[in-house]
N, CA, C and O atoms as a Tripos MOL2 file, in Angstrom:
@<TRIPOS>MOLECULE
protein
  232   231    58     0     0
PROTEIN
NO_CHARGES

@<TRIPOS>ATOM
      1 N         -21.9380    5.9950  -37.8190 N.3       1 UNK1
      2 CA        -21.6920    5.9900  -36.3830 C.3       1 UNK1
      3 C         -20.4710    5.1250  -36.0530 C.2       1 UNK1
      4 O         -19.6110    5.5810  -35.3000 O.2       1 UNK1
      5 N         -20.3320    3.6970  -36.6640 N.am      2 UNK2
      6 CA        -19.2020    2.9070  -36.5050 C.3       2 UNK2
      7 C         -17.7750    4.0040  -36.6370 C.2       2 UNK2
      8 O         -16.7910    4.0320  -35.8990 O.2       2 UNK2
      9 N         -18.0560    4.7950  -37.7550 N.am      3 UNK3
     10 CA        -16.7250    5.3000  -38.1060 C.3       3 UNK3
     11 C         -16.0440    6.5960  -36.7060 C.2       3 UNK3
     12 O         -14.8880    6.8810  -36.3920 O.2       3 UNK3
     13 N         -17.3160    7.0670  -36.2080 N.am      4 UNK4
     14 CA        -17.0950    8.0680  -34.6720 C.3       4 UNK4
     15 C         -16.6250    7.1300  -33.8450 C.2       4 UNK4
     16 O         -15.8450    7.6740  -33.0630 O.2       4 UNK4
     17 N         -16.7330    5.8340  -33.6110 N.am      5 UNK5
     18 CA        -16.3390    5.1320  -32.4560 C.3       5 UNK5
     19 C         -15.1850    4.5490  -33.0570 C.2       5 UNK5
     20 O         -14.8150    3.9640  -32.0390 O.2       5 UNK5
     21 N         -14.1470    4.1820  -34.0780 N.am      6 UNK6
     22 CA        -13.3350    3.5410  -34.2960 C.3       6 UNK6
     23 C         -12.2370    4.7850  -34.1060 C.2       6 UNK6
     24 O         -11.0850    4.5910  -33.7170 O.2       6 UNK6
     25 N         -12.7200    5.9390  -34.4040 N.am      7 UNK7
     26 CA        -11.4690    7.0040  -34.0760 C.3       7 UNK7
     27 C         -10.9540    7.1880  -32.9330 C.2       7 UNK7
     28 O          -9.8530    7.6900  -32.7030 O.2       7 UNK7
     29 N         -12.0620    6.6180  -31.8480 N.am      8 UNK8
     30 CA        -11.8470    6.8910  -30.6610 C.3       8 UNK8
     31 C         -11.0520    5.7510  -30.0440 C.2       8 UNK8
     32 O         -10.0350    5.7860  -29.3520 O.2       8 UNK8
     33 N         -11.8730    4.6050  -30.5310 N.am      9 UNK9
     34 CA        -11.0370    3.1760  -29.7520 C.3       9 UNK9
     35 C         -10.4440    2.2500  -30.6890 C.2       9 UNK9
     36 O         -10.9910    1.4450  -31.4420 O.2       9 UNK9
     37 N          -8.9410    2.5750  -30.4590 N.am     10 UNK10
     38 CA         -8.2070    1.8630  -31.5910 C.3      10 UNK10
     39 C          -7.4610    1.0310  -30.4850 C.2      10 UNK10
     40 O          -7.4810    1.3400  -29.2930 O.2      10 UNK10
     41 N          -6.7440   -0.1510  -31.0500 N.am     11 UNK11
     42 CA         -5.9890   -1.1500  -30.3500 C.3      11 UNK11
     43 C          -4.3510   -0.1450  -30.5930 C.2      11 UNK11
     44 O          -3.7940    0.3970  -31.5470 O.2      11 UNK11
     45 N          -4.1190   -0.2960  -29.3500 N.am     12 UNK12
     46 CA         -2.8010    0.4170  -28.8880 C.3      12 UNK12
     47 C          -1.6930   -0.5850  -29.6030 C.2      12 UNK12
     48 O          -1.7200   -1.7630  -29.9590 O.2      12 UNK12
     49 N          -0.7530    0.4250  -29.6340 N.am     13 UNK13
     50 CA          0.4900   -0.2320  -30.0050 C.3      13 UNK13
     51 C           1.0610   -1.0170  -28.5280 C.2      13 UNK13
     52 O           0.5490   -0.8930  -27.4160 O.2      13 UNK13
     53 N           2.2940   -1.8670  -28.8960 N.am     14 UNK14
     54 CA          2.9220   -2.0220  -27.8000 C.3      14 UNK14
     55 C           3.6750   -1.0960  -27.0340 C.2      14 UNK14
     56 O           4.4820   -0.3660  -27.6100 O.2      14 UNK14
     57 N           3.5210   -1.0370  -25.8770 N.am     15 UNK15
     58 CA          4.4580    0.1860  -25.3330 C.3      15 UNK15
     59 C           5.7410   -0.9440  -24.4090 C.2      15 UNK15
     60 O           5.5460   -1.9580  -23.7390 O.2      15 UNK15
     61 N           6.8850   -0.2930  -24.7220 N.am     16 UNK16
     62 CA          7.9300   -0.7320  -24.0880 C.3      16 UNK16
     63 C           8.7010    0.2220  -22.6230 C.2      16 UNK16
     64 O           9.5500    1.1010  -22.4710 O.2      16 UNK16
     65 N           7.8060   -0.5890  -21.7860 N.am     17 UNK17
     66 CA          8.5670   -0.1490  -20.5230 C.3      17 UNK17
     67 C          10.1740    0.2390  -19.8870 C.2      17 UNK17
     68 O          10.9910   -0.5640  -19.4370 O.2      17 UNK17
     69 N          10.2810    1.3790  -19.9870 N.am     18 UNK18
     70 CA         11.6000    2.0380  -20.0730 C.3      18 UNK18
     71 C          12.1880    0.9140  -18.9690 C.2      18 UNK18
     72 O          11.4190    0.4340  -18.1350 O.2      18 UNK18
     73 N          13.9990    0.4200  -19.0350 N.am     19 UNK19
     74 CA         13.8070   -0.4800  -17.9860 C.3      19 UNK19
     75 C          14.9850    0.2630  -16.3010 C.2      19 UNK19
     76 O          16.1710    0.5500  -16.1370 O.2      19 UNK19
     77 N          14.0770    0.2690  -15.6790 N.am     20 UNK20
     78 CA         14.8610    0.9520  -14.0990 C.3      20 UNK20
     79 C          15.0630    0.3010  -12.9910 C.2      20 UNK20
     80 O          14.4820   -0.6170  -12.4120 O.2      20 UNK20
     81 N          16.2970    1.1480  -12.7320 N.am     21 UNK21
     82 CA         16.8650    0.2290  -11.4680 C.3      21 UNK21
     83 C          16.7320    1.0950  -11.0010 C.2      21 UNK21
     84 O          17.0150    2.2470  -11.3270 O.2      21 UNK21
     85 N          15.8500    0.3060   -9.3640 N.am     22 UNK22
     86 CA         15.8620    1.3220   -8.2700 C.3      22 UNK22
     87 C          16.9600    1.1200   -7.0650 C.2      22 UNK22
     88 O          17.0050   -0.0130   -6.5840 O.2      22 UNK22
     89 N          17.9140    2.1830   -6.4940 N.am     23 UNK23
     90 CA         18.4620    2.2590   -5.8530 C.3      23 UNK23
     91 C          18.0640    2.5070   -3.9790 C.2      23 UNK23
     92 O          18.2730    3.5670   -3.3900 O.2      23 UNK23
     93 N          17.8230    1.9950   -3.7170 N.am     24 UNK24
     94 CA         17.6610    2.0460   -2.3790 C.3      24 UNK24
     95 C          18.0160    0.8400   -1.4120 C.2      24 UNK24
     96 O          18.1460   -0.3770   -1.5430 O.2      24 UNK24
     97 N          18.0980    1.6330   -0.5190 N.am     25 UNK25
     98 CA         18.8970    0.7730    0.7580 C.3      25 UNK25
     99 C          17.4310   -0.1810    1.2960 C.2      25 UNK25
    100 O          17.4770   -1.4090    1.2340 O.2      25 UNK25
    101 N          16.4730    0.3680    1.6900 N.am     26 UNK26
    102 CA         15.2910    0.0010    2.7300 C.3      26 UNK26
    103 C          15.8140    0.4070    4.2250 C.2      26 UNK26
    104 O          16.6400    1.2790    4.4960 O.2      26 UNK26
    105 N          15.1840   -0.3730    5.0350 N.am     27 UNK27
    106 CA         15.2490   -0.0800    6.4630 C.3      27 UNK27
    107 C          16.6450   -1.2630    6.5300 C.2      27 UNK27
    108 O          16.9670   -2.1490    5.7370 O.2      27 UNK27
    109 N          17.2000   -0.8600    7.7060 N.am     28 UNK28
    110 CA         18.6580   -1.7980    7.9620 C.3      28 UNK28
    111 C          18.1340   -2.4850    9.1310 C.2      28 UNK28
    112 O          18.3370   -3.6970    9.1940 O.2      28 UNK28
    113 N          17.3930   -1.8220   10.2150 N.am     29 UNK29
    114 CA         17.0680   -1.9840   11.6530 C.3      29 UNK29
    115 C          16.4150   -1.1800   12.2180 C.2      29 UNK29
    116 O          16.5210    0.0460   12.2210 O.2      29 UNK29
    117 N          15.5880   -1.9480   12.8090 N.am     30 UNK30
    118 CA         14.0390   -1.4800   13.0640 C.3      30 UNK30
    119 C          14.0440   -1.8460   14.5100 C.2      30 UNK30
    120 O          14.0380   -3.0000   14.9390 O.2      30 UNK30
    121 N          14.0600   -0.4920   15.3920 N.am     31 UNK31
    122 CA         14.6660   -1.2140   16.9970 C.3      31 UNK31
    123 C          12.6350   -0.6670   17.4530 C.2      31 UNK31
    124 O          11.8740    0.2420   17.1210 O.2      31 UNK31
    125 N          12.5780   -1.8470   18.3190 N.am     32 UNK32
    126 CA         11.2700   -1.8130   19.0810 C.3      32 UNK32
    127 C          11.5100   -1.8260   20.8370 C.2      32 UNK32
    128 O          12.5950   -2.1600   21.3130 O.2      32 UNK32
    129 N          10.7040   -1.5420   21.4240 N.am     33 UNK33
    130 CA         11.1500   -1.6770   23.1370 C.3      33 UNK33
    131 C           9.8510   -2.2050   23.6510 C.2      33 UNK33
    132 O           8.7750   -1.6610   23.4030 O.2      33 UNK33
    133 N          10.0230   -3.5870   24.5790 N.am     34 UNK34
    134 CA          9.0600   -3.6670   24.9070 C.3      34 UNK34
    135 C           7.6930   -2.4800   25.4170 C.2      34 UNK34
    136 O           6.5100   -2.2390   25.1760 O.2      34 UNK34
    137 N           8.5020   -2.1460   26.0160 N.am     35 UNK35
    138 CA          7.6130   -0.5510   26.9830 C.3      35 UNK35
    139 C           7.0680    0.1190   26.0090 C.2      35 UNK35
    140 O           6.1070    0.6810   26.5320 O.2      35 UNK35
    141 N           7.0990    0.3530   25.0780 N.am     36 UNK36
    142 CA          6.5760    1.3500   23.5970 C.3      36 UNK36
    143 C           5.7190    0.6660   23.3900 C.2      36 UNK36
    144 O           4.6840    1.0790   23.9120 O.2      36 UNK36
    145 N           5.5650   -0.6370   22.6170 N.am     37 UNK37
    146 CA          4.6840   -1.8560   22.3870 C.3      37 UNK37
    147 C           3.7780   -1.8720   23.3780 C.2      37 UNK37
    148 O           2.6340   -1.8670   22.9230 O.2      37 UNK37
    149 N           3.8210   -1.8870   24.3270 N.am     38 UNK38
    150 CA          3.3780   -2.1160   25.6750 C.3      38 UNK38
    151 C           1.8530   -0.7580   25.9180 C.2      38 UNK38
    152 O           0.6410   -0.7500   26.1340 O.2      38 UNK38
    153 N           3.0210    0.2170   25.6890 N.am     39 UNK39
    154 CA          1.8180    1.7850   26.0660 C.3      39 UNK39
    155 C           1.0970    1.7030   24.6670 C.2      39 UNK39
    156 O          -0.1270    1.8240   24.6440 O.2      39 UNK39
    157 N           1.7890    1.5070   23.5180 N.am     40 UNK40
    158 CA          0.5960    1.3840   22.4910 C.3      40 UNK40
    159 C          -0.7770    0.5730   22.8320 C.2      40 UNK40
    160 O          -1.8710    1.1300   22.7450 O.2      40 UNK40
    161 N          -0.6450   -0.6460   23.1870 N.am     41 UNK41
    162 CA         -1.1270   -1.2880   23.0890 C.3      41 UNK41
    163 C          -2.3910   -1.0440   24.1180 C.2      41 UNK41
    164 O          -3.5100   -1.4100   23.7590 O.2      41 UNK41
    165 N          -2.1360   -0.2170   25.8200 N.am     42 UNK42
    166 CA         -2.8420   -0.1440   26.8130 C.3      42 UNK42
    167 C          -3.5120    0.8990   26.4890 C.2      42 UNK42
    168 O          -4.4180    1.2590   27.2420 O.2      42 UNK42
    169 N          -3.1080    1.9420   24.7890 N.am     43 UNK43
    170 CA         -3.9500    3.0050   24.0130 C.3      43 UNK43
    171 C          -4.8660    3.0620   23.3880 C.2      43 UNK43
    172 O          -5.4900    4.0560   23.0170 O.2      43 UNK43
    173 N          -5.1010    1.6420   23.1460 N.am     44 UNK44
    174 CA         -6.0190    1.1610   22.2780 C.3      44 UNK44
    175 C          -7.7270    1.3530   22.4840 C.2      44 UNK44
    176 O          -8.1930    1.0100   23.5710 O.2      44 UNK44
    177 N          -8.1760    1.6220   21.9690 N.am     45 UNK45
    178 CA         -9.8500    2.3820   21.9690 C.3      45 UNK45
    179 C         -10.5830    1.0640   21.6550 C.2      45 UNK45
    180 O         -10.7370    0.5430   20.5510 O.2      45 UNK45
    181 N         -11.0390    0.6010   22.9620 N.am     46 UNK46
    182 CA        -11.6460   -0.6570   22.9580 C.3      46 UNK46
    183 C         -12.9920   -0.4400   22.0960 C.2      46 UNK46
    184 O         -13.4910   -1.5170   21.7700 O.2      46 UNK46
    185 N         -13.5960    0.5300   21.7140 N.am     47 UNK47
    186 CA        -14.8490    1.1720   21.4000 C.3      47 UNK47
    187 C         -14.5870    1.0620   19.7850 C.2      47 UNK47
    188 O         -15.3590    1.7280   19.0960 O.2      47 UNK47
    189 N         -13.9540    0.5780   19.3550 N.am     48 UNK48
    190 CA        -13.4660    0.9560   18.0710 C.3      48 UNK48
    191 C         -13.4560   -0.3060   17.2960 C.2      48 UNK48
    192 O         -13.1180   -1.2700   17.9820 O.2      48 UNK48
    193 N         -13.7500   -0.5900   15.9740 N.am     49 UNK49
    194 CA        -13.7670   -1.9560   15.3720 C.3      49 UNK49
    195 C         -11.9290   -2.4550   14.7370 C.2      49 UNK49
    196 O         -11.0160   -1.6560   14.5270 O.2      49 UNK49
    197 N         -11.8860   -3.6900   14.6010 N.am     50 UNK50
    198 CA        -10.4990   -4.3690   14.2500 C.3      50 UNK50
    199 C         -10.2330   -3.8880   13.1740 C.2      50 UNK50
    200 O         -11.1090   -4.0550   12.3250 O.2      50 UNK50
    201 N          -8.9840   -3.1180   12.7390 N.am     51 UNK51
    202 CA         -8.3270   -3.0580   11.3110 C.3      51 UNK51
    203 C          -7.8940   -4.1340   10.7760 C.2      51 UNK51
    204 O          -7.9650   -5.3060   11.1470 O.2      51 UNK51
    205 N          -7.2970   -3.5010    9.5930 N.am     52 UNK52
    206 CA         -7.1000   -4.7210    8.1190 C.3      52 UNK52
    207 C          -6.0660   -5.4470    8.8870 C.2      52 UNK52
    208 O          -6.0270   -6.6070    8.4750 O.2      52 UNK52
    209 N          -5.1550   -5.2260    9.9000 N.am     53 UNK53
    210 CA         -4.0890   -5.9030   10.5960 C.3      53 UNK53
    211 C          -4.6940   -7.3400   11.3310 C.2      53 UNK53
    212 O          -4.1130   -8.4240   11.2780 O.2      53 UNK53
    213 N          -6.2070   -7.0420   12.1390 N.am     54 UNK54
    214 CA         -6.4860   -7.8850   12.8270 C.3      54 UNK54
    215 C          -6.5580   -7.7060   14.1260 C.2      54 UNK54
    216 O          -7.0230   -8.5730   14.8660 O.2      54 UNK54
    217 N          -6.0230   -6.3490   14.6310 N.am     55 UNK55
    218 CA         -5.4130   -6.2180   15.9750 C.3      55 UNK55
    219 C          -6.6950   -5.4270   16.8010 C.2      55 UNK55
    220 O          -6.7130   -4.1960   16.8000 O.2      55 UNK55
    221 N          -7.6070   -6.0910   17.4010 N.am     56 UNK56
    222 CA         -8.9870   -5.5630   18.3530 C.3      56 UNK56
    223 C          -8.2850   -4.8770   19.4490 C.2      56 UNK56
    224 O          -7.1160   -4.9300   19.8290 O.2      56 UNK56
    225 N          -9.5740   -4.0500   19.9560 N.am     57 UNK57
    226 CA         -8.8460   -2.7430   20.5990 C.3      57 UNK57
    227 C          -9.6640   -3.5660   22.2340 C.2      57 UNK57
    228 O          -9.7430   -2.7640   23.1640 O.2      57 UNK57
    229 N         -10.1850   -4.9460   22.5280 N.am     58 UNK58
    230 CA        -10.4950   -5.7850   23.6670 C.3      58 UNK58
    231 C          -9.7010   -6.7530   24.0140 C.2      58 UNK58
    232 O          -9.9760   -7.4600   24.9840 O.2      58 UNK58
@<TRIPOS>BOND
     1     1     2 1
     2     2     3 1
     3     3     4 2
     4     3     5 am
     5     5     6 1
     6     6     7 1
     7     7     8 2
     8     7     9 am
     9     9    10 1
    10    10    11 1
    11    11    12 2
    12    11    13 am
    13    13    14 1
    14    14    15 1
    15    15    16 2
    16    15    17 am
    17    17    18 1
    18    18    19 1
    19    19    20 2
    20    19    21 am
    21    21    22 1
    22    22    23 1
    23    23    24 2
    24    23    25 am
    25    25    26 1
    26    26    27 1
    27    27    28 2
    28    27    29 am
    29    29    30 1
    30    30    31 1
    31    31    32 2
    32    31    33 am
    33    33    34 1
    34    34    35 1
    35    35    36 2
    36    35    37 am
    37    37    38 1
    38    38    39 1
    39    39    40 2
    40    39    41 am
    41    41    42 1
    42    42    43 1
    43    43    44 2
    44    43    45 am
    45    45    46 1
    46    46    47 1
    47    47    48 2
    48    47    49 am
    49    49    50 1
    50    50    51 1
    51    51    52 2
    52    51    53 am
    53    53    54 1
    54    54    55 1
    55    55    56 2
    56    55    57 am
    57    57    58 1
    58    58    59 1
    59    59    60 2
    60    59    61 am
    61    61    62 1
    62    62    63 1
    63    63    64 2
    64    63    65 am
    65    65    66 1
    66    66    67 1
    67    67    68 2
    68    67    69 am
    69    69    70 1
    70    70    71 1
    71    71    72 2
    72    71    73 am
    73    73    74 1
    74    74    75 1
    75    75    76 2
    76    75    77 am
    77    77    78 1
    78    78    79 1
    79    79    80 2
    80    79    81 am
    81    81    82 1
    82    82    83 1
    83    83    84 2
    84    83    85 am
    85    85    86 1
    86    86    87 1
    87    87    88 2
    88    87    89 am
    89    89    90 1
    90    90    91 1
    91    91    92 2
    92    91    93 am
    93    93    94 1
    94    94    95 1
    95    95    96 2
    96    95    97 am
    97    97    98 1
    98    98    99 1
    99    99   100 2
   100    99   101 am
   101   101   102 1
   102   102   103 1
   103   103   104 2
   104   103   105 am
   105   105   106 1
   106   106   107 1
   107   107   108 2
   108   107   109 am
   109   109   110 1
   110   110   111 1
   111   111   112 2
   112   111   113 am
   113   113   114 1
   114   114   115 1
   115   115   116 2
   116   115   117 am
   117   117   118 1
   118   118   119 1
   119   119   120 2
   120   119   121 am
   121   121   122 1
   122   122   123 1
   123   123   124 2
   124   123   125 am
   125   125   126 1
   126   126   127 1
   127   127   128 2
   128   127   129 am
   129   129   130 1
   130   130   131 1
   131   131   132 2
   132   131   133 am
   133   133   134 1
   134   134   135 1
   135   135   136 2
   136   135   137 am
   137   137   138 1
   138   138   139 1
   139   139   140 2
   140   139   141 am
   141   141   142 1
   142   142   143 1
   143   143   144 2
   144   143   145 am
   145   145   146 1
   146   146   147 1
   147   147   148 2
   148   147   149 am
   149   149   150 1
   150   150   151 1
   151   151   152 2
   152   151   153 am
   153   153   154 1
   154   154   155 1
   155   155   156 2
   156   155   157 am
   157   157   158 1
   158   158   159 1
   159   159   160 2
   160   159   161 am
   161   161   162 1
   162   162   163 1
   163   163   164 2
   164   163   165 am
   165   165   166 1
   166   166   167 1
   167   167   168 2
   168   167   169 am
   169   169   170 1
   170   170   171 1
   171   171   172 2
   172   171   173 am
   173   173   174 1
   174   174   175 1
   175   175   176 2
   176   175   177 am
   177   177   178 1
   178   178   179 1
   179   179   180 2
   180   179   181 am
   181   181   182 1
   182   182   183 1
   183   183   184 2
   184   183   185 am
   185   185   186 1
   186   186   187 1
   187   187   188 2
   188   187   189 am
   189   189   190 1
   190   190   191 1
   191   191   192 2
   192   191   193 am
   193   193   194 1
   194   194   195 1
   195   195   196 2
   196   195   197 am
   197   197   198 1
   198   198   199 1
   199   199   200 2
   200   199   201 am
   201   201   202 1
   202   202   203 1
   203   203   204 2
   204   203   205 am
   205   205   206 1
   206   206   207 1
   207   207   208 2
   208   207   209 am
   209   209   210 1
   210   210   211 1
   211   211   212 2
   212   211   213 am
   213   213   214 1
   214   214   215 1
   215   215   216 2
   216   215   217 am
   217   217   218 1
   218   218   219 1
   219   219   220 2
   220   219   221 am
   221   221   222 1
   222   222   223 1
   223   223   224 2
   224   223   225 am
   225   225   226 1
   226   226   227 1
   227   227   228 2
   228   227   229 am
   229   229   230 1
   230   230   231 1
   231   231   232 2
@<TRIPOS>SUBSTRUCTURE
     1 UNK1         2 RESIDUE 1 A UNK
     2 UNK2         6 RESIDUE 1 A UNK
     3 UNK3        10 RESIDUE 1 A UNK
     4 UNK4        14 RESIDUE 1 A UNK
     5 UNK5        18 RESIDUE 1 A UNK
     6 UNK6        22 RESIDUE 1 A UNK
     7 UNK7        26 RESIDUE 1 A UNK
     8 UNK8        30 RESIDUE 1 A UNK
     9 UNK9        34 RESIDUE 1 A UNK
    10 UNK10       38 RESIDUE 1 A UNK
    11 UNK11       42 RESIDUE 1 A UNK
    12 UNK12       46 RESIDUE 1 A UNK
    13 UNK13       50 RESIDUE 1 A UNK
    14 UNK14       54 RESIDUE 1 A UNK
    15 UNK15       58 RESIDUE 1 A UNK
    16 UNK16       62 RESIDUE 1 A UNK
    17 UNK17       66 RESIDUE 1 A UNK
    18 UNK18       70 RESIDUE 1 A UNK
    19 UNK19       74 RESIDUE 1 A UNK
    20 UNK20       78 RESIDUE 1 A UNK
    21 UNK21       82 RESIDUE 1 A UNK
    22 UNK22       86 RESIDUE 1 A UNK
    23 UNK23       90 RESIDUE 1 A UNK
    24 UNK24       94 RESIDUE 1 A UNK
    25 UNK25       98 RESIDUE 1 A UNK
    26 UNK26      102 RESIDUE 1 A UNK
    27 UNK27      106 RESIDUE 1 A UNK
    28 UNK28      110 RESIDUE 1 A UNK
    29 UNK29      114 RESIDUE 1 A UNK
    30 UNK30      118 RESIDUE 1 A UNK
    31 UNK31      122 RESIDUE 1 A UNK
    32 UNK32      126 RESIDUE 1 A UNK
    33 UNK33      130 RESIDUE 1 A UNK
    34 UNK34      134 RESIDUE 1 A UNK
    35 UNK35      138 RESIDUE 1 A UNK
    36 UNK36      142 RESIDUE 1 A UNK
    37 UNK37      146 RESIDUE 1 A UNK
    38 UNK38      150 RESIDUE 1 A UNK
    39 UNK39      154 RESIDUE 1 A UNK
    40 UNK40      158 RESIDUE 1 A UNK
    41 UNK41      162 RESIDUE 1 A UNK
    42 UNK42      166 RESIDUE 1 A UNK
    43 UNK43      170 RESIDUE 1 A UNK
    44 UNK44      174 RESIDUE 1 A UNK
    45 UNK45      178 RESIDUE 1 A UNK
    46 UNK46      182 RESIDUE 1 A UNK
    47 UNK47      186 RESIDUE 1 A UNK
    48 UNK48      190 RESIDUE 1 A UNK
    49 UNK49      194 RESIDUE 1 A UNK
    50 UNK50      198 RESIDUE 1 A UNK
    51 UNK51      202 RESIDUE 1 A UNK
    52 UNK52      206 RESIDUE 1 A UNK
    53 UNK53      210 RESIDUE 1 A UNK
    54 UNK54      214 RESIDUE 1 A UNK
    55 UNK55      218 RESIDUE 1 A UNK
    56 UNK56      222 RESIDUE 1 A UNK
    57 UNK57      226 RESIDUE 1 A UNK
    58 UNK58      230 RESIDUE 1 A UNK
């Protein structure tokens, strides 16, 4: 029986992580308006429990 389970689970070699550069910009500017913020916020479903953010809908 030892010999069915050693075929299966052998200690891996090392694997060498190919190495990459990622190219990207990200966001430059991120424009907000009060008034947007504002109607989100008066959208909010008081009936509803707090997300992972923290942000209660009372």
């Amino acid at each position: 029986m030892n010999e069915s389970f050693k075929t299966v689970f052998t200690e891996e070699e090392e694997f060498a992580e190919p190495n990459r550069t990622l190219h990207c910009r990200g966001l430059q500017e991120i424009i907000m308006l009060k008034e947007d913020i504002g109607r989100l916020l008066d959208n909010l479903d008081v009936r509803k429990a707090m997300g992972l953010d923290g942000v209660s809908g009372c």
